[in-house]
C-alpha angles and dihedrals in degrees: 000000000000100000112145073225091061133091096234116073128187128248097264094051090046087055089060102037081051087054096052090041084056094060089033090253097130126104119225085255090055092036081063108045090052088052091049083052094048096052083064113035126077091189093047096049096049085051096049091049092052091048092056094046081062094046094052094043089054102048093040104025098163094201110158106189128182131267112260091246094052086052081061106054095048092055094046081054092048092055096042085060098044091052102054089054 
């Protein structure tokens, strides 16, 4: 069952198809190997899930972060309570 010609591929090989999937490197054959194993595998498919959360968070990372001006003046303020303490 487990033929690099076959449709059904084992855990170690879905990892790497859904790698691949992951930087748009697979092919439709391989596409559909990883999804037959999918269907199958709890493990996989949590993988697989997981990949494509990462995916989603790198490419969209929605991060707002704070002027450099802003970063001083909280840290004057930091100091000037601290130092009142």
């Amino acid at each position: 069952m487990e033929t690099k010609k076959g449709i059904f591929v084992s855990c170690e090989e879905a990892n790497h198809l859904c790698d691949k999937g992951q930087y748009r490197e697979s092919s439709f054959w391989e596409k559909v190997k990883l999804n037959m194993h999918i269907l199958y595998c709890k493990v996989c498919r949590k993988y697989s899930m997981n990949n494509g959360k990462l995916t989603k968070l790198v490419t969209d990372p929605k991060v707002v972060s704070i002027t450099r001006m802003d970063k001083e003046e909280m840290k004057a303020r930091l100091q000037q309570k601290m130092s009142e303490k």
